[in-house]
Biotite code that builds the C-alpha atoms (Angstrom):
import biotite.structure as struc

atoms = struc.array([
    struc.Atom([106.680, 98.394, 168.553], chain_id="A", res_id=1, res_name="UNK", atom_name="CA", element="C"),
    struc.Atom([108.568, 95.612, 167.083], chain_id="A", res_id=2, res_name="UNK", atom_name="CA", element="C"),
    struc.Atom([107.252, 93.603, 163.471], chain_id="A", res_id=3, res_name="UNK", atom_name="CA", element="C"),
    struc.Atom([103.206, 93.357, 163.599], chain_id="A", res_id=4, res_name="UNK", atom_name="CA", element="C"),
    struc.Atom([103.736, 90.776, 161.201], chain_id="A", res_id=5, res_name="UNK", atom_name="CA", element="C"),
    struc.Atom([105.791, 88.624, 163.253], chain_id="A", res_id=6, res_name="UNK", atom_name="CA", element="C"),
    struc.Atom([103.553, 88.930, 166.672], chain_id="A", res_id=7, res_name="UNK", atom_name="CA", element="C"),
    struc.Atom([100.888, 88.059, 164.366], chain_id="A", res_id=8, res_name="UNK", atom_name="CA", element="C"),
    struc.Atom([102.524, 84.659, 163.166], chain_id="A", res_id=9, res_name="UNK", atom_name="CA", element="C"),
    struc.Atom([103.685, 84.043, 166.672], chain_id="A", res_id=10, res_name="UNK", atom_name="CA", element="C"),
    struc.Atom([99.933, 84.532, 168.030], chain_id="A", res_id=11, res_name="UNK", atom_name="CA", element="C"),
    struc.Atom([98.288, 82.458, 165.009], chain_id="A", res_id=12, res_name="UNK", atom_name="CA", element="C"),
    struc.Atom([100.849, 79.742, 164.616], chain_id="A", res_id=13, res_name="UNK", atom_name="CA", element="C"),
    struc.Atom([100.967, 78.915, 168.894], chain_id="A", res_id=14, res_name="UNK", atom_name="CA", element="C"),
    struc.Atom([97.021, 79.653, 169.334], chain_id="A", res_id=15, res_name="UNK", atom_name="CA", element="C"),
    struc.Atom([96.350, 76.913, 166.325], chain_id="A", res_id=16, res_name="UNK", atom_name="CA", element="C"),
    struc.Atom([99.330, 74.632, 167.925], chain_id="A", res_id=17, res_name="UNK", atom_name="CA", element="C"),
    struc.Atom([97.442, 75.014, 171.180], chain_id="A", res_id=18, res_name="UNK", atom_name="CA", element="C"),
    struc.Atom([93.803, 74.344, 170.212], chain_id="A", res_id=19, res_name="UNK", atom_name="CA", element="C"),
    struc.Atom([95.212, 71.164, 167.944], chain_id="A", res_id=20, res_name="UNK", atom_name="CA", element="C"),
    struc.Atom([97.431, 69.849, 170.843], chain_id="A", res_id=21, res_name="UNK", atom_name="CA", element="C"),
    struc.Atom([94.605, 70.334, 173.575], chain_id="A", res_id=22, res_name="UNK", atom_name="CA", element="C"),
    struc.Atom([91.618, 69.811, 171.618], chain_id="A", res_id=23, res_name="UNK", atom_name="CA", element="C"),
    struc.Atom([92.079, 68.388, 168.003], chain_id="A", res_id=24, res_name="UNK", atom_name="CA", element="C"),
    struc.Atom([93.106, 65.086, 169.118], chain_id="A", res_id=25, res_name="UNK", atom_name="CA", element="C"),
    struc.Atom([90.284, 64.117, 171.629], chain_id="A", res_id=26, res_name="UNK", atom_name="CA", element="C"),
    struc.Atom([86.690, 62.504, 169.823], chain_id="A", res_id=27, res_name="UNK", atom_name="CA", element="C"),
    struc.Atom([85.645, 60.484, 172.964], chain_id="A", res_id=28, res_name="UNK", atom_name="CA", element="C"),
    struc.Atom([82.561, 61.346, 174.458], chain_id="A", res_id=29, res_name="UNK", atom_name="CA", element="C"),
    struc.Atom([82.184, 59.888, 178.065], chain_id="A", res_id=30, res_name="UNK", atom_name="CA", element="C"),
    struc.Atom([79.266, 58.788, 179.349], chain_id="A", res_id=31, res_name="UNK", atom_name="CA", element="C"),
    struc.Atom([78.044, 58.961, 183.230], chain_id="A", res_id=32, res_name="UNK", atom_name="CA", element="C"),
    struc.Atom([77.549, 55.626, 184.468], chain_id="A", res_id=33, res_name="UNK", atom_name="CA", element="C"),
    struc.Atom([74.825, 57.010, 186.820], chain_id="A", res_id=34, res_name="UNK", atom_name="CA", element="C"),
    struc.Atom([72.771, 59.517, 184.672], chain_id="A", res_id=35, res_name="UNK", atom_name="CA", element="C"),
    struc.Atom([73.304, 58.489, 181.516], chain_id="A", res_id=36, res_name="UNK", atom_name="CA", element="C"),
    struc.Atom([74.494, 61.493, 180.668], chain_id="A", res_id=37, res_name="UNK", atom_name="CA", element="C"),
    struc.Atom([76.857, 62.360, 177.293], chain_id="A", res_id=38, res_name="UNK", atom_name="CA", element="C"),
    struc.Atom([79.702, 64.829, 177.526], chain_id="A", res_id=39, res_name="UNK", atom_name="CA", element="C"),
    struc.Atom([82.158, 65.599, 175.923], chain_id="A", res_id=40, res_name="UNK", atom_name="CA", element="C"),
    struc.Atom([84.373, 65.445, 173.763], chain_id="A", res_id=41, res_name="UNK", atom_name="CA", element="C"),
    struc.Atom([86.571, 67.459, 175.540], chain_id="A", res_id=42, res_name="UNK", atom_name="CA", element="C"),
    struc.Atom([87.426, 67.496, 179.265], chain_id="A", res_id=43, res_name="UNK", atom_name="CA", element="C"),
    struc.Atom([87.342, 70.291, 181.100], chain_id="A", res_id=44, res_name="UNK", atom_name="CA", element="C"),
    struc.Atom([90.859, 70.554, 181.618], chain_id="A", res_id=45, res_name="UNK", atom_name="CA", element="C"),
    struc.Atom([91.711, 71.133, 177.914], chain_id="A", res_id=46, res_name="UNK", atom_name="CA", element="C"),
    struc.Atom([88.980, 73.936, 177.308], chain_id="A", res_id=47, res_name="UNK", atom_name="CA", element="C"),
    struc.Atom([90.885, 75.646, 180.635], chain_id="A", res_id=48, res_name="UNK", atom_name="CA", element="C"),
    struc.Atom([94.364, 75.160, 179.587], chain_id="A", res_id=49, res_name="UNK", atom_name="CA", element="C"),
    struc.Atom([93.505, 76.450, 176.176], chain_id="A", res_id=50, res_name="UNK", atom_name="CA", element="C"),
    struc.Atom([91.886, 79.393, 177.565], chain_id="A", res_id=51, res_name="UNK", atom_name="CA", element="C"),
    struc.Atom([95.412, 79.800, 179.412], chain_id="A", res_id=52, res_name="UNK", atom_name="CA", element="C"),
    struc.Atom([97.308, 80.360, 176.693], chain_id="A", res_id=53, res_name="UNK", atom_name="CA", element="C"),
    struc.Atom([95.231, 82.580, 174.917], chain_id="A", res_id=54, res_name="UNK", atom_name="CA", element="C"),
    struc.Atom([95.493, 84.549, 177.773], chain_id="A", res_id=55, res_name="UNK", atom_name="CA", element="C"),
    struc.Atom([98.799, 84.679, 178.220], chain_id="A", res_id=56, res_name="UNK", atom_name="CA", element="C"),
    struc.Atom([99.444, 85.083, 174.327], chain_id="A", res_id=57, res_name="UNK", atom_name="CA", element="C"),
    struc.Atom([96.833, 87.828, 174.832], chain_id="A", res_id=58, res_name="UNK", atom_name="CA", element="C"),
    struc.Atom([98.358, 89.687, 177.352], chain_id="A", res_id=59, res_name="UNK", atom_name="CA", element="C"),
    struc.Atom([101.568, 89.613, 175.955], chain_id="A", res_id=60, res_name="UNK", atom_name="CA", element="C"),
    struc.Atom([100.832, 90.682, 172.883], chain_id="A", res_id=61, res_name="UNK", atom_name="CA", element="C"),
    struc.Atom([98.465, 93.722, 174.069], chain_id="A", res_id=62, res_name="UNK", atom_name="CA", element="C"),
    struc.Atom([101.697, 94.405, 177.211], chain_id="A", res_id=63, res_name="UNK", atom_name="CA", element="C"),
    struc.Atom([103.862, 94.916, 173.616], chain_id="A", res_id=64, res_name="UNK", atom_name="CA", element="C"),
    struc.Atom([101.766, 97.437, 172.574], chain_id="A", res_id=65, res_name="UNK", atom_name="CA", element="C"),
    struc.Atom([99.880, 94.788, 169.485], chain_id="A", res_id=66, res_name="UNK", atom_name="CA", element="C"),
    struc.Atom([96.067, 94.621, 171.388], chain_id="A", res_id=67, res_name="UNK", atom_name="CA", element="C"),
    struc.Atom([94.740, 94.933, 167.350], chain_id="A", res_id=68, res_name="UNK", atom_name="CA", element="C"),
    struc.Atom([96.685, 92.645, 166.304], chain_id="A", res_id=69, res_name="UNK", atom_name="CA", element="C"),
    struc.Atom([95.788, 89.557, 169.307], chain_id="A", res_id=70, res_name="UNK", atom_name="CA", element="C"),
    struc.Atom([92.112, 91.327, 168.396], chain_id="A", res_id=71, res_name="UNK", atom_name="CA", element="C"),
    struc.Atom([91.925, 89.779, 165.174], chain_id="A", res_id=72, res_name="UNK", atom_name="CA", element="C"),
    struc.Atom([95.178, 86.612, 164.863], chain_id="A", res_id=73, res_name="UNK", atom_name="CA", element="C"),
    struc.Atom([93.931, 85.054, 168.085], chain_id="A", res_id=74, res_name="UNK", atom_name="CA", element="C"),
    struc.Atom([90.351, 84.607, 167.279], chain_id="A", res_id=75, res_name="UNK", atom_name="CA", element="C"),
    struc.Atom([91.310, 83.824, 163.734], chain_id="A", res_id=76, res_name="UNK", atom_name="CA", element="C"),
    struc.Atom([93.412, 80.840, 164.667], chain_id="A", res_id=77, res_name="UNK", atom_name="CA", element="C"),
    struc.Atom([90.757, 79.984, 166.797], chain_id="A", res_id=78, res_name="UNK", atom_name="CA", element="C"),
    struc.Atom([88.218, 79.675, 164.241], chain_id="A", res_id=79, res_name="UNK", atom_name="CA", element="C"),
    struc.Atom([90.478, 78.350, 161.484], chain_id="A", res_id=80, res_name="UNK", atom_name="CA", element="C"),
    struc.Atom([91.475, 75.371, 164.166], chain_id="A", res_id=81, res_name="UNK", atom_name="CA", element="C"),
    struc.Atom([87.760, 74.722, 164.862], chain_id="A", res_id=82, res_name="UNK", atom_name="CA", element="C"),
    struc.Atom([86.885, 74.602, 161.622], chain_id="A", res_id=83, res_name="UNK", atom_name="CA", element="C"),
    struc.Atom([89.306, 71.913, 160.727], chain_id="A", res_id=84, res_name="UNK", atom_name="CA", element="C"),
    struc.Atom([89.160, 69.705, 163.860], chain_id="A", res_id=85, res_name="UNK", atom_name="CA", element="C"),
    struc.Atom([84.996, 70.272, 162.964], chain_id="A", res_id=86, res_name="UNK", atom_name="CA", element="C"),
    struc.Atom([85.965, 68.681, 159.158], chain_id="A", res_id=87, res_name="UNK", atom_name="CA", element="C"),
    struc.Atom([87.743, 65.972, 160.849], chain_id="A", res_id=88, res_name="UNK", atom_name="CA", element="C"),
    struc.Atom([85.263, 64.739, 163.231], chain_id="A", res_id=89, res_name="UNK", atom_name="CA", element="C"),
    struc.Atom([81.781, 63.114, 161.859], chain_id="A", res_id=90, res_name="UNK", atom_name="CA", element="C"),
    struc.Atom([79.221, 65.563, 162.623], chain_id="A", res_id=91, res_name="UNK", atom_name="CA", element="C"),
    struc.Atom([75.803, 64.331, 163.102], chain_id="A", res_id=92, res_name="UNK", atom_name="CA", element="C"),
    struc.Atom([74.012, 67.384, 164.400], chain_id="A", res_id=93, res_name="UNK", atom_name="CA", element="C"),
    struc.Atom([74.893, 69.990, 161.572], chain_id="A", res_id=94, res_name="UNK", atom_name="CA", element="C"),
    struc.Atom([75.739, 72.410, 163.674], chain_id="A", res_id=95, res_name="UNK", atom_name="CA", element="C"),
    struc.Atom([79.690, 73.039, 163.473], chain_id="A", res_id=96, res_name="UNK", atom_name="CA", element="C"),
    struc.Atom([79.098, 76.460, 161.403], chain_id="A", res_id=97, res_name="UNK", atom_name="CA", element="C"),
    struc.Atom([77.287, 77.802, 164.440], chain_id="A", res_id=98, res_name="UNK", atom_name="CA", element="C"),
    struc.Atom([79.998, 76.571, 166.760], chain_id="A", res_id=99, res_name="UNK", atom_name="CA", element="C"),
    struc.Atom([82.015, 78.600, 164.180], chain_id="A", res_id=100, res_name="UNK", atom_name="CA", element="C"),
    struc.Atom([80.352, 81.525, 164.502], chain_id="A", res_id=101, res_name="UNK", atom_name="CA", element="C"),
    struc.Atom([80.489, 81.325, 168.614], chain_id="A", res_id=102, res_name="UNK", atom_name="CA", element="C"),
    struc.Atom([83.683, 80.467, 168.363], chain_id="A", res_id=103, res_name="UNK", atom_name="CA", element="C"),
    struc.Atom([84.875, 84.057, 166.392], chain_id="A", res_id=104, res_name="UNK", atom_name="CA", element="C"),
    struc.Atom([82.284, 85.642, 169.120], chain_id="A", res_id=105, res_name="UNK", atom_name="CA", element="C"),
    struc.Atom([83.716, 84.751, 172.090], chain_id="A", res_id=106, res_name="UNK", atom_name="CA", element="C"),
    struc.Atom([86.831, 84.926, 171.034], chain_id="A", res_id=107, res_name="UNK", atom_name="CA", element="C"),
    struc.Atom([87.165, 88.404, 170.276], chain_id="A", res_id=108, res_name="UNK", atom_name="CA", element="C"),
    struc.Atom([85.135, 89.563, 172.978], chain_id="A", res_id=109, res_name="UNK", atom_name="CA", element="C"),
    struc.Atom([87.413, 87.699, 175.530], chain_id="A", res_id=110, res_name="UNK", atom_name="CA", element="C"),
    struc.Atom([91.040, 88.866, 173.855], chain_id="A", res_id=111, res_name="UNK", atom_name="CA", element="C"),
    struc.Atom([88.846, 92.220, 173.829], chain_id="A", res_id=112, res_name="UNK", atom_name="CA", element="C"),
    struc.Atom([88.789, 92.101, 177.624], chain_id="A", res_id=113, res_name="UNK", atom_name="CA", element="C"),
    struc.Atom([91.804, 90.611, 178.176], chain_id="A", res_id=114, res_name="UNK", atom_name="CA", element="C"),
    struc.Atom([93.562, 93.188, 176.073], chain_id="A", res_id=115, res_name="UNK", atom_name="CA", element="C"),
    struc.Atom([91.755, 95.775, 177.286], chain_id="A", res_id=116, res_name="UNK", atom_name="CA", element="C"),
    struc.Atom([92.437, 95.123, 180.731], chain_id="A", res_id=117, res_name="UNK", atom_name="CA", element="C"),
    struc.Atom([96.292, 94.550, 180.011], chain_id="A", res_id=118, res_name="UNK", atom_name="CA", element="C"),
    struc.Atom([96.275, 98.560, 178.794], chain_id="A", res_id=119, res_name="UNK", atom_name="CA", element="C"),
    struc.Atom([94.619, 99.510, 181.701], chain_id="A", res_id=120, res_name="UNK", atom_name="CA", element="C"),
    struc.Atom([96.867, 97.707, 184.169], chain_id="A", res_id=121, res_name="UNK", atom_name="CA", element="C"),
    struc.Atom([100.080, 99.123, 181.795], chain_id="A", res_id=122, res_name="UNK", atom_name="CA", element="C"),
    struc.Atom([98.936, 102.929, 182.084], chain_id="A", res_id=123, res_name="UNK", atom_name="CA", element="C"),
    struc.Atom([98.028, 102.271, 185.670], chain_id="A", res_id=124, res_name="UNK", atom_name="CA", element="C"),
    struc.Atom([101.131, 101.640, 186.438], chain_id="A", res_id=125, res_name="UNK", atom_name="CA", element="C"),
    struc.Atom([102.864, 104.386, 184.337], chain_id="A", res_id=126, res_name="UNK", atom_name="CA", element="C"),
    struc.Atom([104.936, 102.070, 182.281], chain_id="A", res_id=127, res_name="UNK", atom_name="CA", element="C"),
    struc.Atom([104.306, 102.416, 178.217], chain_id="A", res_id=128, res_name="UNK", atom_name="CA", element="C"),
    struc.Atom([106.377, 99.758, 177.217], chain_id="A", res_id=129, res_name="UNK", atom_name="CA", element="C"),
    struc.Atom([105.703, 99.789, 173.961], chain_id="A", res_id=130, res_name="UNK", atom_name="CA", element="C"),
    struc.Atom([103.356, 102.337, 171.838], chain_id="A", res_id=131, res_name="UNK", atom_name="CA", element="C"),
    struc.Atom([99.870, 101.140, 171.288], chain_id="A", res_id=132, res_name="UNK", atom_name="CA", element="C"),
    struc.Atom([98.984, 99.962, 167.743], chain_id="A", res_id=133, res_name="UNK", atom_name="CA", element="C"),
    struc.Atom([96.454, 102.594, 165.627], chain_id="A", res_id=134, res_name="UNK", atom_name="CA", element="C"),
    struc.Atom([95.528, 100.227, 163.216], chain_id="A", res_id=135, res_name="UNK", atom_name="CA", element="C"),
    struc.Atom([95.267, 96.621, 162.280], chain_id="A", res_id=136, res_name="UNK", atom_name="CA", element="C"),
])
């Protein structure tokens, strides 16, 4: 099953690397020329590419048999990173603590998913690579 401890670092250390290096950098909003319309700050690009690599860390994390432990280092990176990009950048609305908390929602629902559709496509195809965690 290999160190829980260490496929914990590796999920928490490259989830944070990949929200900072995706999304902790960019504070421009862009406006439409047309409508008027703010967006932003992020393009949609980044939010996709992020969502890549947790993916992939989830999957291969949960294909290694550590599905609890992507279930709770992923989303906590996730949050963590938020939280301190949130800090960085003025916030005028007041709302970053509920971005927060949808932030530690969807993120354990999706490596939920993810993970849980990485065991069923490992026992589908009769390959146990690794022994399923029992407990966090």
């Amino acid at each position: 099953m290999g160190n829980r401890w260490g496929v914990a670092a590796i999920l928490f250390v490259g989830t944070a690397i990949a929200y900072a290096g995706l999304l902790g950098w960019d504070r421009t909003y862009q406006v439409d020329p047309v409508t008027q319309e703010v967006s932003g700050p992020f393009e949609a690009w980044q939010v996709l590419l992020l969502g890549a690599v947790v993916v992939g860390l989830t999957v291969w994390a949960s294909w290694r048999g550590h599905f609890l432990t992507a279930l709770w280092a992923i989303p906590l990176a996730l949050v963590v990173a938020f939280v301190v990009v949130a800090l960085l950048m003025p916030d005028q609305t007041g709302l970053f603590m509920i971005g927060a908390i949808l932030m530690a929602l969807g993120s354990v629902i999706g490596v939920a998913v993810v993970g849980g559709l990485t065991l069923a496509t490992r026992g589908a195809l009769g390959g146990r690579s690794a022994p399923v965690e029992t407990s966090p």
